[in-house]
N, C-alpha and C positions, 0 to 999 in steps of 0.2 A: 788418547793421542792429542797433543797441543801441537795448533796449527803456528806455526813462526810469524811472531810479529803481533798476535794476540795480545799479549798482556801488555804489550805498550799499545795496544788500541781502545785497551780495559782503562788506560791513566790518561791517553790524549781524549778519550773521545768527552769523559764527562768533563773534562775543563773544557770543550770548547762548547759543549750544551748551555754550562755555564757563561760563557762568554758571549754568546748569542742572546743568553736570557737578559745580560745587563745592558748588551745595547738595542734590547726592545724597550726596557724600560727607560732608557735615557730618553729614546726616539719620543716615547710618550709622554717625559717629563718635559719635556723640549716642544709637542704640540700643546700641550697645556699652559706652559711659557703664553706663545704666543696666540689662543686662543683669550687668553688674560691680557696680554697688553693689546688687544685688537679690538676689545671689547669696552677696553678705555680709552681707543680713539674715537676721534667725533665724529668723525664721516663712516665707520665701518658699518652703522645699519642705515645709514643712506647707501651706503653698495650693496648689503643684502639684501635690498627691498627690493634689487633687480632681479628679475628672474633669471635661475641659472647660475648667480655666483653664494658663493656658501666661504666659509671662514677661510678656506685655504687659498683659492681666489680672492677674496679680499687683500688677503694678507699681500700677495703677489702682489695687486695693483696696487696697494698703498706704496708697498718697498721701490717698485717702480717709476710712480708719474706720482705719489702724494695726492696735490690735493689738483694736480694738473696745471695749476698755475704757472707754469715753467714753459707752456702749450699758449701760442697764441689762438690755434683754433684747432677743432675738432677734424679737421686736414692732418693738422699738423701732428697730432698725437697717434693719429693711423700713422701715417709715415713714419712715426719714433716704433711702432710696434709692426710694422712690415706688412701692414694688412691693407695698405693703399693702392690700388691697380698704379700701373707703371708702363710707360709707353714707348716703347721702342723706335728709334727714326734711326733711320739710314741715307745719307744724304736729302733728297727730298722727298726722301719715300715714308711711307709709316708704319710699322710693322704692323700695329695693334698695342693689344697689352697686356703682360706677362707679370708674371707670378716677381716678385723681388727677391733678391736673396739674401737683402739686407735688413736692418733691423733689429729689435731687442727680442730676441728667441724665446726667453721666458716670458713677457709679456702675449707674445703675439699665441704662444701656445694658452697661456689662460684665458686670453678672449677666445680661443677657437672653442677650445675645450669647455666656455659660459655658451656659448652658442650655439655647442650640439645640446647640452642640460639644460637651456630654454625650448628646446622644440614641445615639451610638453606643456607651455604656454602658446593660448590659442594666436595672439598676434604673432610672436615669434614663428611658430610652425606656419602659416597663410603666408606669412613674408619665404619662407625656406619652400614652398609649393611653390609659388609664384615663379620664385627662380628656377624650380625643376622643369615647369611648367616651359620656361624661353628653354630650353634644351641644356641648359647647367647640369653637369653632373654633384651627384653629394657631396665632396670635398668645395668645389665651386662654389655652389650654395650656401653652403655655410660657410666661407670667407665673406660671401657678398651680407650674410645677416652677421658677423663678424661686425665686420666695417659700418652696418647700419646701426647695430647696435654700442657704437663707439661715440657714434651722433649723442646720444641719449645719454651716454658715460659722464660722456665731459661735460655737458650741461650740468647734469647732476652732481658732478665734483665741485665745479666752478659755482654753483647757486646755492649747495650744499640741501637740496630739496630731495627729496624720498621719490621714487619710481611712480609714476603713473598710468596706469593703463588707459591705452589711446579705443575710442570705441575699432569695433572687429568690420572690417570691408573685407568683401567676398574675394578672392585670390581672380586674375585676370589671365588672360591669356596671352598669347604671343601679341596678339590684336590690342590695346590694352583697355580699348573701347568696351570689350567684349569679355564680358564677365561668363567663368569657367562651369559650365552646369558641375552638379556636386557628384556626380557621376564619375565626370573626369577630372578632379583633383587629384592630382599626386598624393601618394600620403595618407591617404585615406583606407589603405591596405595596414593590417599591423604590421608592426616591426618597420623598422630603416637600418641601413648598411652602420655597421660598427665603426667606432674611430678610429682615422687613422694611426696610425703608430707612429708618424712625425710628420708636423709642419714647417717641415721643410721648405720645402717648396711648392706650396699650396698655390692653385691656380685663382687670380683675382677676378673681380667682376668686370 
């Protein structure tokens, strides 16, 4: 018994096997493109020296902000990538400060996306406790080492100097006087909550 529509599923199916198999190969002649021209920029292992960014992140920020020059200050480059807190007034009231909804999207998601892949650096993750610790939730947190870690970005665009690890200070409390016995760090449980699936509208510090 031939089921109807079989044998033209016998001729479409392997031309689109085929057609799937060529544009994986493209995808991957096309990351190899750009892992060779990235690796003949000058500044690309000054950005992977940072913890958390890897070739595809590179690539981003270079395609984005260069060499940041175009930034008067490391203000001004959060704001270009939507990870600067924003404050709301309503005649002479103040709301506080909200998440933006402006910005360059693809940047703003590769630094989010470099600052949850640094938690497994020790300064990184103490700065990301810290903030769980003032009552910040995950997403929060990591906007707010986002944004810290953008300080350090542009220095190191603008000076063209390689990442340096700052010595490790204990994570603080709400109090900030008051250093967090290691007991009650944050974080200090395995595992942390997954990425989110857009930074959208990601709440600021």
């Amino acid at each position: 018994m031939t089921v109807p529509g079989s044998n033209a599923a016998e001729i479409v199916l392997p031309k689109l096997a085929d057609s799937l198999k060529e544009i994986l190969q493209q995808r991957k002649s096309i990351a190899d493109d750009v892992e060779r021209m990235l690796d003949d920029h000058p500044l690309s292992k000054v950005l992977m020296s940072m913890p958390g960014i890897g070739i595809r992140t590179a690539a981003r920020i270079l395609l984005e902000v260069g060499d940041a020059s175009a930034f008067a200050s490391a203000a001004h480059l959060a704001a270009y990538a939507g990870i600067a807190p924003v404050t709301h007034r309503s005649g002479s009231s103040i709301r506080g400060e909200h998440p933006t909804r402006s910005g360059n999207r693809k940047l703003k998601r590769a630094l989010f996306l470099s600052a949850f892949a640094a938690l497994h650096d020790p300064i990184s993750r103490a700065y990301y406790d810290r903030k769980r610790a003032e009552g910040k939730k995950h997403n929060a947190a990591l906007i707010c080492l986002a944004r810290r870690r953008c300080d350090v970005l542009y220095a190191m665009l603008k000076n063209k100097t390689f990442h340096r690890t700052p010595p490790l200070q204990r994570p603080y409390s709400k109090h900030r006087d008051t250093p967090l016995p290691r007991t009650a760090v944050p974080g200090n449980t395995p595992g942390i909550p997954g990425t989110p699936r857009s930074t959208e509208q990601l709440p600021t510090c």
